[in-house]
Wavefront OBJ file of the C-alpha trace (Angstrom):
o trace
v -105.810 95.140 72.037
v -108.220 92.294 70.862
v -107.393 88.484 71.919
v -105.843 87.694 68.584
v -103.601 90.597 68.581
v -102.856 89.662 72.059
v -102.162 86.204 70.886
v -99.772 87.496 67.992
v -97.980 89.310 70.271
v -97.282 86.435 73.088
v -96.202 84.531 69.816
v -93.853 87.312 69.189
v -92.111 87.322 72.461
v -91.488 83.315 72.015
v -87.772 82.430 73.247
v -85.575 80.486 75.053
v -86.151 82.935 77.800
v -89.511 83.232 78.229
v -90.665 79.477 76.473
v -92.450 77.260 79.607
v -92.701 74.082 78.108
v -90.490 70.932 79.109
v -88.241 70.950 76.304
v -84.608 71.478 76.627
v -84.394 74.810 74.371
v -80.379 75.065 75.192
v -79.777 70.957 73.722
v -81.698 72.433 70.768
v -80.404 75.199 70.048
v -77.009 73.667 70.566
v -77.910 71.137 67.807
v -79.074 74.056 65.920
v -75.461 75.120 66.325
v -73.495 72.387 65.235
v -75.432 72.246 62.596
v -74.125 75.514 60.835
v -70.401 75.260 62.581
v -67.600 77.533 60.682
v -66.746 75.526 58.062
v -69.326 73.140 57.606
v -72.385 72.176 56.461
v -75.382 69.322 55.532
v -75.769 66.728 52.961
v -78.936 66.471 52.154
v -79.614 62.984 50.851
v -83.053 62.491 51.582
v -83.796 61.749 48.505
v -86.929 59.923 48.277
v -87.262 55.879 46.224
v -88.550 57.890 43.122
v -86.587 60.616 42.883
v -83.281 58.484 43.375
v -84.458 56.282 40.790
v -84.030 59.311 38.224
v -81.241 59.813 39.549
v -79.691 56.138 39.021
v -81.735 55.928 35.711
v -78.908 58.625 34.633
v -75.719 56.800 35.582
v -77.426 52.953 34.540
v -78.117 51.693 37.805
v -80.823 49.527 38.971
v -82.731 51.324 41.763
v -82.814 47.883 44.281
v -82.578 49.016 48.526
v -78.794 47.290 47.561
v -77.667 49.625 45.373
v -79.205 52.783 47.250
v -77.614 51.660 50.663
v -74.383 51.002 48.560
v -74.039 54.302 47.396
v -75.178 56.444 50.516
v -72.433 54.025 52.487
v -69.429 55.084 50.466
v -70.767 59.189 50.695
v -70.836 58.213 54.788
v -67.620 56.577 54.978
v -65.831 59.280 52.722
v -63.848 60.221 55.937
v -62.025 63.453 54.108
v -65.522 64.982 53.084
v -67.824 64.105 56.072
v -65.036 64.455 58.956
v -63.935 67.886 57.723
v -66.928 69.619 55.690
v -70.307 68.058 57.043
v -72.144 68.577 59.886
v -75.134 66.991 59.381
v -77.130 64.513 57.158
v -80.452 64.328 55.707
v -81.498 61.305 55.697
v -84.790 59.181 54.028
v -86.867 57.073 56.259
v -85.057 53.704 54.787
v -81.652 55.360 55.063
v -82.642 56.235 59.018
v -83.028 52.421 59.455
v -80.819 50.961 57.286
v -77.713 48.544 57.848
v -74.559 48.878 55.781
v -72.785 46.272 53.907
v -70.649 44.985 57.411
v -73.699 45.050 59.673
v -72.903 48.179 60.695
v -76.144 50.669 61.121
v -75.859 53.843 58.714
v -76.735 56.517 61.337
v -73.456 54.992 63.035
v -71.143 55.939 60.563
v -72.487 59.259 60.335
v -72.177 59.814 64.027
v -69.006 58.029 63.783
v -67.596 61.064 61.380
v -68.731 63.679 63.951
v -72.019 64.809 61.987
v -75.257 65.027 63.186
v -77.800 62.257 61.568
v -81.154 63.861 60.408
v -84.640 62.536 59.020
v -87.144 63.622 55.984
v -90.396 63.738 57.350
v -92.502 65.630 55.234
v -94.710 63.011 52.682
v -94.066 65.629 49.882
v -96.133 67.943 48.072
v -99.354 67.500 46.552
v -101.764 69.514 44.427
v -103.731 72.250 46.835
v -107.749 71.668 46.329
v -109.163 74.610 45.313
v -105.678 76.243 43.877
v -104.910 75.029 40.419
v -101.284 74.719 39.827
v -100.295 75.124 43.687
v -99.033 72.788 46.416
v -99.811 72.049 49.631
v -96.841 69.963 51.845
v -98.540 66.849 53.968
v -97.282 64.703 56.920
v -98.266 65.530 59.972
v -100.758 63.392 60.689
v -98.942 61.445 63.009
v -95.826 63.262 62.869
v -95.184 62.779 66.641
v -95.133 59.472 66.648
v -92.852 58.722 64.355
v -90.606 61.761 65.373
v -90.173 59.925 68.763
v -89.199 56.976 66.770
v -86.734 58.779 64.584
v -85.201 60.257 67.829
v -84.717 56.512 69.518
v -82.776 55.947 65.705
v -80.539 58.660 66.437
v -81.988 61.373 64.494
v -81.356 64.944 66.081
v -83.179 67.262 63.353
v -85.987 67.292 60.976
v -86.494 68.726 57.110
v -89.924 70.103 55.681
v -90.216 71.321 52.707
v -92.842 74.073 51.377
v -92.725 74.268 47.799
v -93.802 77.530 46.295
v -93.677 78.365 42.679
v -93.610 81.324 40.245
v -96.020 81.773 37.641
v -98.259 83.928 36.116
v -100.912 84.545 39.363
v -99.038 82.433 41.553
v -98.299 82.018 44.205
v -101.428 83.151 45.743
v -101.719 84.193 49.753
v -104.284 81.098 50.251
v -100.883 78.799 48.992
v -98.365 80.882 50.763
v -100.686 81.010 53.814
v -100.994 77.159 54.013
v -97.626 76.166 53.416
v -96.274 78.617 55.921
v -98.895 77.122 58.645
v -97.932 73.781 57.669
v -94.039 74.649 57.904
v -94.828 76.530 61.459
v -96.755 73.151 62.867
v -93.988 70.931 61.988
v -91.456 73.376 63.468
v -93.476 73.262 66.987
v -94.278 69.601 67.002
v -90.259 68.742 65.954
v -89.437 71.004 69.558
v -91.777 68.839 71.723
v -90.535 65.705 70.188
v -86.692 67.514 71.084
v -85.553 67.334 67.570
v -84.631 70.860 65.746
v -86.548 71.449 62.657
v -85.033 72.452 59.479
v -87.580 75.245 58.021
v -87.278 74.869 54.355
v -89.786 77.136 52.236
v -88.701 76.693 48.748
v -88.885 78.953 45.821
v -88.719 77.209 42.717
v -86.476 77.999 39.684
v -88.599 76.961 37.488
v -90.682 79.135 35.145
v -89.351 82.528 33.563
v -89.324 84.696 36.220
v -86.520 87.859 36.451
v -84.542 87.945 40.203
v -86.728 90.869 40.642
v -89.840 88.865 40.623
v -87.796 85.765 42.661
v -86.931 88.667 45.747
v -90.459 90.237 45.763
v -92.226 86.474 46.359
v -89.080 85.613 48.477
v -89.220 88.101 50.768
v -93.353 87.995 51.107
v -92.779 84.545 51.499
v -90.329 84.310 54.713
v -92.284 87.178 56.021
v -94.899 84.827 56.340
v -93.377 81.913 57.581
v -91.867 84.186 60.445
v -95.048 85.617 61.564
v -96.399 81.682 61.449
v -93.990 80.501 63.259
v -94.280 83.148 65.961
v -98.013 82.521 66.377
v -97.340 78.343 67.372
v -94.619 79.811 69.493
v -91.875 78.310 67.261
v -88.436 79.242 69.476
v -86.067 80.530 66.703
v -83.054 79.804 68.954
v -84.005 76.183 67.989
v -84.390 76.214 64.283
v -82.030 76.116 61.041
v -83.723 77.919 58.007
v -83.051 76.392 55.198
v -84.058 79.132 51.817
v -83.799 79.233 48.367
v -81.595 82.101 47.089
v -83.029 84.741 45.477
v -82.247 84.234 41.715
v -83.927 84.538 38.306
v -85.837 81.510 36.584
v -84.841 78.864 34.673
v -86.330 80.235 31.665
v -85.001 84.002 31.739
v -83.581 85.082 29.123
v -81.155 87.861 31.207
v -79.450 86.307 34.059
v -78.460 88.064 37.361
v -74.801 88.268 37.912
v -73.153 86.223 41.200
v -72.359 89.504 43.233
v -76.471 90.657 42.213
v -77.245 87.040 43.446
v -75.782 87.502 46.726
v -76.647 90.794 47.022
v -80.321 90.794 46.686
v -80.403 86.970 48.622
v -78.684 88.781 52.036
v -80.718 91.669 51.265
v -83.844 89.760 51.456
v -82.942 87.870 54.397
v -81.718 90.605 56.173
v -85.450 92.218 55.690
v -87.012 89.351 56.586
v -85.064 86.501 59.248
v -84.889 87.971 62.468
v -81.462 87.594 65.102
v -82.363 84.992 67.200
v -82.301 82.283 63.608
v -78.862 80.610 64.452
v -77.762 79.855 60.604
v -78.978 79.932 57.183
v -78.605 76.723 55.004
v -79.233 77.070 51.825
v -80.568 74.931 49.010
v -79.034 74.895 45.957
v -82.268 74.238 44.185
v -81.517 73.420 40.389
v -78.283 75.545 40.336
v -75.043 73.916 39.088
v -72.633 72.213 41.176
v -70.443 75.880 41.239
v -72.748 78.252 40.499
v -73.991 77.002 43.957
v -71.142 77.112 45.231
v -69.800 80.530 44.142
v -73.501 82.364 45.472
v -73.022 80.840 48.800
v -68.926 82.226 48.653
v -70.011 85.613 47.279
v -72.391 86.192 49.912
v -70.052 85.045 52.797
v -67.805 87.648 51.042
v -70.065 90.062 51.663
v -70.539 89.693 55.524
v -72.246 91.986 57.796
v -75.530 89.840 58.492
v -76.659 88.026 61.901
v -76.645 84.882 61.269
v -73.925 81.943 59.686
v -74.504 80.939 55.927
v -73.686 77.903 54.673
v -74.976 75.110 52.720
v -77.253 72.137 52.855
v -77.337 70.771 49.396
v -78.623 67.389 47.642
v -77.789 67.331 44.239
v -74.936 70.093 44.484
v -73.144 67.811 46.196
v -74.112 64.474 44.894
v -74.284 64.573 40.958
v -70.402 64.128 40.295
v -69.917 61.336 42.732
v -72.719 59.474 41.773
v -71.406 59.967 37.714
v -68.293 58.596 38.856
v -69.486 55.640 41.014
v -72.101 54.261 38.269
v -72.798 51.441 40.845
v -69.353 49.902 40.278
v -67.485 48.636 43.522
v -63.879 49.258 41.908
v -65.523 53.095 41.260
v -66.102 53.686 45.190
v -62.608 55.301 45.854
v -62.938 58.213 42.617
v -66.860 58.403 44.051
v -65.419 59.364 47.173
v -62.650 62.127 45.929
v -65.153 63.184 43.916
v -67.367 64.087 46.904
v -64.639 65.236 48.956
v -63.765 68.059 46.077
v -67.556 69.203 46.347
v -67.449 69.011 49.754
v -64.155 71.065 50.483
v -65.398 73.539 47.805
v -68.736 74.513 49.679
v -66.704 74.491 53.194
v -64.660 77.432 51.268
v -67.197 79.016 50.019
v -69.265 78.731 53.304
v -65.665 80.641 55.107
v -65.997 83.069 51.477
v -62.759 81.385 50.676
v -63.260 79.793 47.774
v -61.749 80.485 44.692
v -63.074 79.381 40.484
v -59.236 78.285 39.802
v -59.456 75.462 42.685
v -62.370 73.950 40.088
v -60.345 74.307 36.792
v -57.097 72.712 38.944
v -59.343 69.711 40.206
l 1 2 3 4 5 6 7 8 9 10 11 12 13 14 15 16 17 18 19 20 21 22 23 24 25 26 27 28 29 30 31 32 33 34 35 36 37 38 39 40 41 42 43 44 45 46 47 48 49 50 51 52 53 54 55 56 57 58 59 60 61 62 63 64 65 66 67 68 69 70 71 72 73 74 75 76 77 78 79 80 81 82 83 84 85 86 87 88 89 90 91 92 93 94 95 96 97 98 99 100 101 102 103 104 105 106 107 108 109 110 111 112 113 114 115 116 117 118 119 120 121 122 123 124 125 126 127 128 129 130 131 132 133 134 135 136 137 138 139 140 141 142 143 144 145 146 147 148 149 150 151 152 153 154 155 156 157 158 159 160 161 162 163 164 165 166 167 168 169 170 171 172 173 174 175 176 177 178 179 180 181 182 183 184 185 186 187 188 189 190 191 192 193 194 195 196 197 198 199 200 201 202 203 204 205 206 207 208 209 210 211 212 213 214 215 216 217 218 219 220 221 222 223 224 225 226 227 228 229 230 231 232 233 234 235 236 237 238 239 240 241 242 243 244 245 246 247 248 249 250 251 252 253 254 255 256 257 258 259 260 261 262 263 264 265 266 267 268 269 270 271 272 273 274 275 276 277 278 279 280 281 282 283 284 285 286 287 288 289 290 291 292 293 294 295 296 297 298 299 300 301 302 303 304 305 306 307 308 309 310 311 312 313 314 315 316 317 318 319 320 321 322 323 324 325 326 327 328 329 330 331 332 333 334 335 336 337 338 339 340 341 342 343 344 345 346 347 348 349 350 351 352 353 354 355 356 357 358 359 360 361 362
């Protein structure tokens, strides 16, 4: 056995057993835990100052620090969604730090609801020198640093995302490689810092791609994360992986039924996520509000995998209440309901409770 087989194979063996550093593996993986409880899962509303604004440039509202701490304050103090249905929250780097409307900080009404606050800290994607039409994730220069900061805040977990798209010749391994690595880092500098790392390598829906094609480069893709994440000595007991589901492209002409969704999504993940993972959180990645929400039921229907399954979803969650807020104040309370129905629909569906008519009577 050569040194880096040697190597791969120490990287293998990584977990809360046999890891030596100082961290506290069991607070982590009890985060980790929480995180995916029965029932429950994360808003994700990280979104950053330029994607919000296209967001508010929808519904006619001025994107001003105001209005964006406005509307995140009314999701946090929605007591029937986040007391019952969330466990954790996503947050931006302003949202971390910011004060609500009464002086009160944000992360405290989050804690306040029993959820677990949460930070962004990837700088986002940008174009991968020497790969034309590929991606490379940034931010860890310093990442650290600012995690300790985060932690003093009150955040408890971290979200990277890899971005990895379908086209013709893409992705390539160099892409897949690098993003991986990058994800892997972040995972194993998150741990020092004592903060469990959300491990999101995202497929994108975009392009024309059949759910055949969307499994293949899923499957090749986790299989590579895994293997990174071994070799920096990542300890899965203290990690949430947060996946795209395996489903055909925007632009495909035949689309895969919900039971073939969930189907070839746990098969994938089954071939690919080993035990030790404590829960699956998955994005809903330019799917409807219940066509995200019926996948994640279907495949709780299923059963029979390792792990919990549940849901940590942005705009699945967010687009009706922020249609019915608009940034009016006397719109706050149907904002809210409207949140709360998304909310208690993915809690079903994360239980494979959830039912289409529950929709149609709302």
């Amino acid at each position: 056995m050569d040194g880096r087989q040697d190597a791969a194979r120490r990287g293998r063996a990584c977990s809360i057993g046999s890891r030596t550093n100082p961290m506290d593996l069991a607070a982590l993986n009890t985060i980790a835990e929480r995180l995916v409880a029965s029932g429950k899962g994360i808003l994700a509303a990280d979104e950053s100052s330029g994607t919000i604004k296209k967001r508010f440039d929808a519904i006619g509202v001025e994107n001003t620090e105001e209005n964006r701490r406005d509307y995140r304050e009314l999701l946090f103090r929605c007591g029937e969604a986040m007391n019952g249905c969330i466990s954790g929250v996503i947050l931006f780097e302003e949202t971390l730090y910011q004060i609500g409307a009464d002086g009160t900080p944000l992360v405290k009404l989050i804690e306040a609801a029993g959820a677990i606050p949460g930070i962004k800290v990837d700088k986002g994607a940008k174009p991968m020198a020497g790969f034309p039409g590929e991606t490379l994730t940034e931010g860890l220069d310093g990442l650290g640093e600012r995690l300790a900061k985060d932690y003093a805040q009150g955040a408890r977990f971290a979200k990277w995302r890899a971005v990895i798209d379908i086209a013709d010749g893409l992705p390539t391994w160099g892409a897949v490689k690098a993003n991986a690595h990058a994800l892997a880092r972040y995972a194993a500098i998150c741990q020092e810092a004592q903060i469990v790392p959300i491990v999101e390598p995202e497929i994108l829906m975009d392009g024309a791609h059949d759910i055949a094609r969307c499994d293949e480069v899923t499957r090749w893709v986790l299989q590579t994360v895994f293997a990174e994440l071994a070799e920096q000595r990542v300890a899965l007991e203290g990690i949430v992986l947060k996946p795209n589901m395996v489903i055909c492209g925007k632009g495909c002409s035949s689309r895969a039924s919900v039971e073939e969704v969930a189907q070839r999504t746990i098969s994938a993940l089954k071939a690919t996520v080993p035990s030790a993972v404590p829960g699956i959180a998955y994005l809903s990645g330019g799917q409807s509000d219940e066509e995200a929400t019926a996948h994640l039921d279907a495949m709780n229907r299923i059963g029979g995998f390792p792990w919990k399954m549940t849901f940590s979803y942005g705009r699945a969650l967010q687009a009706a209440p922020q249609k019915a807020w608009s940034g009016r104040t006397e719109n706050v309370t149907a904002a809210q309901k409207a949140f709360a129905h998304r909310a208690k629909m993915n809690s079903l569906a994360s239980l494979g409770r959830w039912d289409g008519a529950l929709e149609r009577a709302a």
